[in-house]
C-alpha positions as CSV (number, residue, x, y, z in Angstrom):
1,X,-8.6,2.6,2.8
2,X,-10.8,3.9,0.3
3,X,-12.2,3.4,-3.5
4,X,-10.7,6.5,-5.4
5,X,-14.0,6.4,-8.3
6,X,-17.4,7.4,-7.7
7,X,-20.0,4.7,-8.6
8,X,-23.4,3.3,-8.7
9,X,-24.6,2.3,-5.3
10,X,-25.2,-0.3,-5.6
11,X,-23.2,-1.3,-8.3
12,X,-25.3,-3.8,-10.0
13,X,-25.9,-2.1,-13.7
14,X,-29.2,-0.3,-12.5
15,X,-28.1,3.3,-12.3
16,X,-25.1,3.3,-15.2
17,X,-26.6,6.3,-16.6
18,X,-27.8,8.3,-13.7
19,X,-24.6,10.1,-11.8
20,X,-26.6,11.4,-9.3
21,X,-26.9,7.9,-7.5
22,X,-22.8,7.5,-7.7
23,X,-20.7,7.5,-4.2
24,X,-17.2,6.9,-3.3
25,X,-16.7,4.8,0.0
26,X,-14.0,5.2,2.9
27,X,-13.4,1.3,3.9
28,X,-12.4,0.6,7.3
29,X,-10.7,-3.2,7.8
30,X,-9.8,-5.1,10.7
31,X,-6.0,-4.7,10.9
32,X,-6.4,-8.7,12.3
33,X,-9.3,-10.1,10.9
34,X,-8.4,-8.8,7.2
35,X,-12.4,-8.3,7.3
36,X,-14.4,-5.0,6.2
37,X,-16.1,-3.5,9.4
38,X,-17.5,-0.6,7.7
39,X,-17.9,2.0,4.7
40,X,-19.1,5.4,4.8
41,X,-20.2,6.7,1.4
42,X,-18.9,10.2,0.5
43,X,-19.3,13.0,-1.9
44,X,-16.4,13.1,-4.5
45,X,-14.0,11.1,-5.6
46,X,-11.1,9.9,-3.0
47,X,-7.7,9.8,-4.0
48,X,-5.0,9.1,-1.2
49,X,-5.4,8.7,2.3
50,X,-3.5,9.0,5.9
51,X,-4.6,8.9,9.8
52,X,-3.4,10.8,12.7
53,X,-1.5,9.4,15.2
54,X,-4.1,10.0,18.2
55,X,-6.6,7.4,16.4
56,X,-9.3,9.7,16.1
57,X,-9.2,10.8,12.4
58,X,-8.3,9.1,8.9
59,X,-8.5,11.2,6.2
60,X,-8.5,11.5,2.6
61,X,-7.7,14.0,-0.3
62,X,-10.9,14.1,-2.7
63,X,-11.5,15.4,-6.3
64,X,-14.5,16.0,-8.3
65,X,-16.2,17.6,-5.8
66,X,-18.6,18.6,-8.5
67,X,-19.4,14.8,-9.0
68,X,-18.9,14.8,-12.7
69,X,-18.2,12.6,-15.2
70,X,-17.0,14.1,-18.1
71,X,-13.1,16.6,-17.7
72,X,-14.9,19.5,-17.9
73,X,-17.8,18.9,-15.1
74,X,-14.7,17.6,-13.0
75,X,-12.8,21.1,-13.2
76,X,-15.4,23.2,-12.8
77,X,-14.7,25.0,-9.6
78,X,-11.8,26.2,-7.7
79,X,-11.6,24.6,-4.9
80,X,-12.1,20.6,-3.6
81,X,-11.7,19.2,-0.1
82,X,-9.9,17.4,2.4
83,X,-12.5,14.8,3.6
84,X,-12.1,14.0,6.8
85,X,-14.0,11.2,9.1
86,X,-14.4,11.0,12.7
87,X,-13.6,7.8,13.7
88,X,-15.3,7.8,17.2
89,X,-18.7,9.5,15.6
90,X,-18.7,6.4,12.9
91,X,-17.5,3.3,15.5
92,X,-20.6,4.8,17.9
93,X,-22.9,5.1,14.7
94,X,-22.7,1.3,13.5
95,X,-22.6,-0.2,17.3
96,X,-25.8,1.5,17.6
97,X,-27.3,0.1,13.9
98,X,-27.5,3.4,11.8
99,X,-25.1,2.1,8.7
100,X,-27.5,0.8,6.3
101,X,-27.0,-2.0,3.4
102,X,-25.9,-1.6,-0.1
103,X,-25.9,-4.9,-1.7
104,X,-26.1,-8.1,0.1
105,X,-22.7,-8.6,1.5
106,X,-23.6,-7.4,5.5
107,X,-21.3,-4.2,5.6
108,X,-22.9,-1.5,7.7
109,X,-22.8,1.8,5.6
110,X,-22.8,5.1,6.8
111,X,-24.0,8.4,4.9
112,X,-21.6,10.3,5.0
113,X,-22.8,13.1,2.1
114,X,-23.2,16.3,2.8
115,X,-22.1,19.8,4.4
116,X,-24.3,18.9,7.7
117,X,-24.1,15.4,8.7
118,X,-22.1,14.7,11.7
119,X,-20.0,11.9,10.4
120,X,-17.5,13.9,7.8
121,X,-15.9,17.1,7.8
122,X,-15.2,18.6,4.0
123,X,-12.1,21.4,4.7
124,X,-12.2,23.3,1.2
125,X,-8.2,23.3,-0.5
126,X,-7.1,23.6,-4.0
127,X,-8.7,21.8,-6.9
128,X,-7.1,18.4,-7.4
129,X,-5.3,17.9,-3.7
130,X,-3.3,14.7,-4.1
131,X,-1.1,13.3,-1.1
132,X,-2.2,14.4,2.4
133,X,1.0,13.4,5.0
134,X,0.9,13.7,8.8
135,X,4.0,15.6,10.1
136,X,5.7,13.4,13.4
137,X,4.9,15.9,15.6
138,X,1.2,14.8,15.1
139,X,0.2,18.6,14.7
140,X,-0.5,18.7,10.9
141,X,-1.7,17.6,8.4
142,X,-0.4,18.4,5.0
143,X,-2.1,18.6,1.6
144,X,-0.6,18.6,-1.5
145,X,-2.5,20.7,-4.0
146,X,-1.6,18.8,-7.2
147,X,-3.0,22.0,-9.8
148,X,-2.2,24.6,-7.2
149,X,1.6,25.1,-6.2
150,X,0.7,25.2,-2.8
151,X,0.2,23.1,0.3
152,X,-2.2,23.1,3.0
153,X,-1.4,22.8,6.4
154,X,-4.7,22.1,8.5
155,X,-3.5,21.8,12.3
156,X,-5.6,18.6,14.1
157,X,-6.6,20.9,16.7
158,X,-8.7,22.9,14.0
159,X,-10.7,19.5,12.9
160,X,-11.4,19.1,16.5
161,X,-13.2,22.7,17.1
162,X,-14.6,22.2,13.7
163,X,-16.3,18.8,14.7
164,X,-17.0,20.1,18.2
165,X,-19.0,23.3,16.2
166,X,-16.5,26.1,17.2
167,X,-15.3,27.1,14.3
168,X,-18.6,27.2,11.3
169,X,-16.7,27.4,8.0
170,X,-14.2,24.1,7.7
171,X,-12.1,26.4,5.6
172,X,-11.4,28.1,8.9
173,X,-9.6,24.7,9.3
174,X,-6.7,26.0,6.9
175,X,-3.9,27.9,8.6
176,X,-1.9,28.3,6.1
177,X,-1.3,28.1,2.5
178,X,2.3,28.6,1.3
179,X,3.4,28.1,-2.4
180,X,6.0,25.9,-2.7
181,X,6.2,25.0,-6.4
182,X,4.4,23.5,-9.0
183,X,3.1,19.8,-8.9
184,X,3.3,19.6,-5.1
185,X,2.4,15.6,-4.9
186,X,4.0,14.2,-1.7
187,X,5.2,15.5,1.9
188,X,7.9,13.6,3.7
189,X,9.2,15.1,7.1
190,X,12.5,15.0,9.3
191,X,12.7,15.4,13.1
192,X,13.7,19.1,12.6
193,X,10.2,20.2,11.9
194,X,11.6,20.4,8.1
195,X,8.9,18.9,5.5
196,X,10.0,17.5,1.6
197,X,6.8,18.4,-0.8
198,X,8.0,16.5,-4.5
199,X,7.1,19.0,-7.1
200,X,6.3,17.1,-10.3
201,X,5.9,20.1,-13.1
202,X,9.5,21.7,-11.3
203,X,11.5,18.7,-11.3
204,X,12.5,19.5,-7.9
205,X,11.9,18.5,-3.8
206,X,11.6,21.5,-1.9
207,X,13.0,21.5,1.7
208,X,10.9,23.8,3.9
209,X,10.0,24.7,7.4
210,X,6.5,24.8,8.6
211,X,6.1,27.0,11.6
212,X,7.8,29.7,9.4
213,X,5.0,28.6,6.6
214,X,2.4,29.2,9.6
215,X,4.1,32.5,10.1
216,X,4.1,34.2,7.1
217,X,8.0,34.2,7.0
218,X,10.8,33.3,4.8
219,X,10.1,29.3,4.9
220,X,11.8,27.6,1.8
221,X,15.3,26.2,2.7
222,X,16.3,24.8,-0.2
223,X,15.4,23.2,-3.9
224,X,17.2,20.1,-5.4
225,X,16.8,19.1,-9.1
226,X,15.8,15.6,-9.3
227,X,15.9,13.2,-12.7
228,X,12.5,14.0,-13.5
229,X,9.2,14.8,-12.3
230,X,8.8,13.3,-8.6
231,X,5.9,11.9,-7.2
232,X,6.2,10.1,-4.2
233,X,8.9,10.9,-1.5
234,X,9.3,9.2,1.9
235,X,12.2,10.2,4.5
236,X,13.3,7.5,7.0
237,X,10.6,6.8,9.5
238,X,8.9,9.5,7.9
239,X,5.5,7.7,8.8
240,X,6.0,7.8,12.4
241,X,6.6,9.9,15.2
242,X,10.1,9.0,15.2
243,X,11.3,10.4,11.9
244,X,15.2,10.5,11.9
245,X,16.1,12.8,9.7
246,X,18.7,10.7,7.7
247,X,17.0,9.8,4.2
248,X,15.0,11.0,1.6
249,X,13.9,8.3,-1.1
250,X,12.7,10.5,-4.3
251,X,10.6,8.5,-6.4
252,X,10.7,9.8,-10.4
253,X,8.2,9.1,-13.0
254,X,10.3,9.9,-16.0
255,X,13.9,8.5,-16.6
256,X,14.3,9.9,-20.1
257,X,18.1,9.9,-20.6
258,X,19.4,9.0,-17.1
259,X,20.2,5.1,-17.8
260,X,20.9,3.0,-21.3
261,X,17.8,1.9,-22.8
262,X,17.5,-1.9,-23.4
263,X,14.0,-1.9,-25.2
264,X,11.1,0.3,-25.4
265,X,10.3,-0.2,-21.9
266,X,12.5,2.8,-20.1
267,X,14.0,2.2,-16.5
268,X,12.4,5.7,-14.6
269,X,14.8,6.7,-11.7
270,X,14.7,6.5,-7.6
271,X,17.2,8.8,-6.1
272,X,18.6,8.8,-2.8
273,X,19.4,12.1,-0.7
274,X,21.0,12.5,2.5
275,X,19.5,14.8,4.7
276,X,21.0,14.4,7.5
277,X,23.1,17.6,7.8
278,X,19.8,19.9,7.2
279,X,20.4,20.2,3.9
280,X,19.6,17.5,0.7
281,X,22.6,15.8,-1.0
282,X,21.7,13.5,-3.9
283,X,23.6,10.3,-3.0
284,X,22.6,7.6,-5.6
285,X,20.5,7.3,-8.6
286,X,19.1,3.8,-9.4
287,X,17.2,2.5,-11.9
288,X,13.8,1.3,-11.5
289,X,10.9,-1.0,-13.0
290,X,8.2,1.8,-14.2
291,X,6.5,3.0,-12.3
292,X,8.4,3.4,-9.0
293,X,5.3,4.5,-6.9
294,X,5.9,4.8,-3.2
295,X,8.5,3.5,-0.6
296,X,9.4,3.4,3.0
297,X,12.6,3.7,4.9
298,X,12.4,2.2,8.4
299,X,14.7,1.5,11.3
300,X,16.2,-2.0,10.2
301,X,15.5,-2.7,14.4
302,X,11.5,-2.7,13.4
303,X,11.8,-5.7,10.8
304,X,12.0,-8.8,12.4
305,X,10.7,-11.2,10.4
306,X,10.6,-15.3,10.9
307,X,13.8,-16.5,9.4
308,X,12.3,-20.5,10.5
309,X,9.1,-21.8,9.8
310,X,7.1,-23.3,12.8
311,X,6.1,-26.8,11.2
312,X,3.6,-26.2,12.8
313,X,1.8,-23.8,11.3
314,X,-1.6,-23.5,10.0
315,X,0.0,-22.3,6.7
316,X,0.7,-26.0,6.5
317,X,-2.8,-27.8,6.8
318,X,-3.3,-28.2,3.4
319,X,-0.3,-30.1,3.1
320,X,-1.3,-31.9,6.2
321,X,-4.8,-32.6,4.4
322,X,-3.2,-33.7,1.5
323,X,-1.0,-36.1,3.3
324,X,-3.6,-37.1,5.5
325,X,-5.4,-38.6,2.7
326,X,-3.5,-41.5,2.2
327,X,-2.5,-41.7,6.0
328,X,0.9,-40.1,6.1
329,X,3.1,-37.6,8.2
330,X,4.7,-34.8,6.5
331,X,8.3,-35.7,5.6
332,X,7.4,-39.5,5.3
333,X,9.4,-40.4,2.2
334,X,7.0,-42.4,0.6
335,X,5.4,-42.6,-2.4
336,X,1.2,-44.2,-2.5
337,X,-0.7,-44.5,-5.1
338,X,-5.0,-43.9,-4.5
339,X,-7.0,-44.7,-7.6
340,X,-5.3,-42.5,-10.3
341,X,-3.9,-40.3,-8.0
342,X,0.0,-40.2,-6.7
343,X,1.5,-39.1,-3.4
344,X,4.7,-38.5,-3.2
345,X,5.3,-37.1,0.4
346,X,8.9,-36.5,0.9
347,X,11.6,-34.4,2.6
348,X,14.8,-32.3,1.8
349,X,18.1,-32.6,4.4
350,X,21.1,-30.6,2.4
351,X,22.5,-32.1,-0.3
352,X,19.5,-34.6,-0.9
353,X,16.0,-35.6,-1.2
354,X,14.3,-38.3,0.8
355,X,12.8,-39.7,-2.4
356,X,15.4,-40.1,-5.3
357,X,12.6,-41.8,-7.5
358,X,8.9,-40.6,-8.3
359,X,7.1,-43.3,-10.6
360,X,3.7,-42.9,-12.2
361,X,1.1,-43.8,-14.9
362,X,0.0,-41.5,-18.2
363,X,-2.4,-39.4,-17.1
364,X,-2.5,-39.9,-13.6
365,X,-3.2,-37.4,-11.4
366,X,0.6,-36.8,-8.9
367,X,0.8,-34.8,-5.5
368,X,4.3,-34.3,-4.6
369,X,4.8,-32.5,-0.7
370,X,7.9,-31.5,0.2
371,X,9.4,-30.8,3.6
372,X,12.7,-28.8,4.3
373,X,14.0,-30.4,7.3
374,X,16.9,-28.0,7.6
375,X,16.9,-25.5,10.9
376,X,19.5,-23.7,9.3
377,X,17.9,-19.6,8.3
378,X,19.4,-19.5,4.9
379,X,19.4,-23.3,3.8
380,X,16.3,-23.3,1.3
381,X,15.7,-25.7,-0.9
382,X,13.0,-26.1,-3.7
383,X,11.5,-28.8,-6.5
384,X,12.2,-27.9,-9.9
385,X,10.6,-30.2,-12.7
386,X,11.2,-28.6,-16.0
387,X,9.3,-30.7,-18.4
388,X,6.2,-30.0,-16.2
389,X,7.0,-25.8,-15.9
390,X,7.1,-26.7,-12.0
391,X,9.7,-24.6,-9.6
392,X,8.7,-23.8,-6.5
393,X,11.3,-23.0,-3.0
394,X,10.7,-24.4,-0.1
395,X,12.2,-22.4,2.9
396,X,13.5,-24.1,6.6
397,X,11.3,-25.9,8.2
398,X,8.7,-25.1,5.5
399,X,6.1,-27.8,3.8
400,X,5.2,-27.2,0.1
401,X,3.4,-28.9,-2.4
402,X,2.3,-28.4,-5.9
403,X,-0.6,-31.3,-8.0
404,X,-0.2,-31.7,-11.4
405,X,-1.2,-34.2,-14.2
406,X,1.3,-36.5,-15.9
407,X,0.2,-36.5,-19.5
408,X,4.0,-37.3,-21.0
409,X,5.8,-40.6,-21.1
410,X,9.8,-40.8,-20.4
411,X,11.5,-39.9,-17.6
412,X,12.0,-36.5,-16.0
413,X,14.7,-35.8,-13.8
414,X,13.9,-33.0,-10.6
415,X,15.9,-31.2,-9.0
416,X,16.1,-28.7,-6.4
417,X,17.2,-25.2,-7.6
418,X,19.1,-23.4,-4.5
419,X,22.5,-23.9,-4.3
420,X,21.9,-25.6,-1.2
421,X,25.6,-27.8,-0.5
């Protein structure tokens, strides 16, 4: 991941008004540990960002290449880049201690600015690039030129020789450049060797083939109008190696007269294309929350999520804590007062609480845990107290608790809020 703005490094208020000391940073995170292993700082500004499927690259589309901060200093020259960072190079680089510090926080940082170091490559493309997408072959990468109406197609075997010195200019990288239509934003791919570029200033996703792109020949297959101006488009297991070739979501910006208005809030439009039968077919439009900004279709085979909690579960402890502090279990059905504080530790079992009555003082502090002893996957339950603005679910096997203060005197009924027998 990256942060898309250049600024101060560090970022502490000392160099507001001096430019020349801003960077942007590529962030790389422990898929596991959730934790930053290390940053390289970059010339430009990054924008969106993709990996190839070999583990040797990750990439990103960058703008403001001139490092300005005012429109005009931003569009100054023709051309930006596709920055590209060897993973390997950068891995070897902080085992062996070269990423420096910027703040306190321990992150190694690597420089990455510059034509010459050995860290980054910068492939010149179009002013502005926006989405760069990595076809399922694993061959290409695509970049989307945003204010050109072309694409770039920079093969992975090109950054290799470029980062191995055989080839000297990084534009060399660029085998081809073919104009698809204006606004290119987004590629999505199917198993045909077929990629789907939105085009936001057309209205339109253009179907279209990309060895014949590489070739020089006639490569556009085919146009659809979409309901209006696209920006993100994702086929079905379009981010994978095993793209299928069913689906294209189309993700619009701009509804306008598509769906009845119910306030000045406008629904903007997803559309849903079959494109199965190498062609596009526009098979549903639905309404969306603005902005719809990016989706994914997947094999339903790949989601298997837990339909039971484990009670065990460290998601839990808290609640184990809590309990703990007045020496009960989970599920205990018992109420036990500590100084001005309440527990009420309880359980659910369809159609009924363990505890039926919750008693406590003005003011006092009250802890209520609750336990869904049910095993069965769609049996949740939940504590709703409405006086208090207190509704939370509690799903099978799942422990969850919420602390509040009772500052009103009368009686409160609670209740749980599935529809749970």
């Amino acid at each position: 991941m990256h942060a898309e703005f250049r600024t101060p490094q560090p970022n502490d208020g000392r160099d507001v008004d001096v430019p020349e000391k801003y960077g942007a940073l590529h962030t790389c995170i422990d898929a596991k540990t959730m934790q930053v292993r290390w940053q390289v700082l970059v010339d430009g500004n990054l924008d969106l960002c993709a990996t190839d499927y070999a583990g040797k690259y990750s990439m990103g589309t960058c703008y403001n290449s001139e490092g300005g901060v005012t429109l005009p200093e931003m569009m100054a020259t023709d051309r930006d880049w596709l920055t590209v960072f060897n993973l390997e190079r950068i891995e070897a680089a902080v085992k062996a201690g070269k990423g420096t510090q910027i703040g306190d926080n321990g992150i190694p940082v690597i420089d990455g600015r510059g034509k010459d170091n050995s860290y980054v490559l910068y492939i010149p493309i179009p002013k502005n690039p926006h989405g760069v997408n990595v076809d399922p072959s694993g061959k290409y990468a695509i970049c989307c030129g945003k204010l050109s109406p072309t694409v770039s197609i920079i093969p992975f075997e090109k950054i290799d020789a470029a980062f191995a010195g055989e080839i000297e200019d990084p534009r060399d990288c660029v085998v081809a450049e073919p104009e698809i239509g204006l606004g290119p934003l987004h590629t999505a791919f199917d198993n045909r060797g077929n990629a789907y570029t939105s085009l936001f200033i057309d209205s339109t996703v253009a179907m279209w083939d990309i060895e014949k792109a590489i070739e020089g020949e006639d490569f556009i297959i085919e146009k659809i109008d979409v309901a209006y101006q696209p920006g993100h488009v994702n086929g079905s297991m379009s981010e994978t190696k095993d793209a299928d070739g069913q689906w294209l979501v189309v993700l619009n910006k701009f509804s306008k007269d598509r769906f009845l208005p119910v306030g000045p809030f406008f629904a903007d439009n997803d559309q849903l294309v079959d494109m199965s039968e190498n062609k596009m077919v526009l098979v549903h439009d639905g309404p969306q929350s603005p902005e719809p900004h990016d989706a994914v279709i997947v094999d339903r085979r790949l989601i298997r999520p837990r339909s039971i909690w484990d009670p065990d579960d460290e998601k839990f402890d808290l609640e184990r804590k809590l309990a703990g502090e007045v020496d009960l279990e989970l599920a205990a059905n018992k109420v036990v007062r500590k100084g001005n504080k309440v527990y009420a530790v309880m359980s659910s079992f369809a159609p009924s609480f363990g505890l039926t009555e919750i008693s406590a003082k003005l003011n006092d502090e009250v802890t209520i845990i609750v336990t869904n002893l049910d095993k069965v996957e769609d049996v949740s339950h939940g504590f709703c107290l409405c006086e208090y603005n207190l509704n939370f679910g509690v799903a099978p096997q799942e422990t969850a608790s919420v602390t509040f203060i009772a500052d009103k005197k009368g009686l409160f009924w609670y209740y749980c809020p599935w529809f749970c027998h």
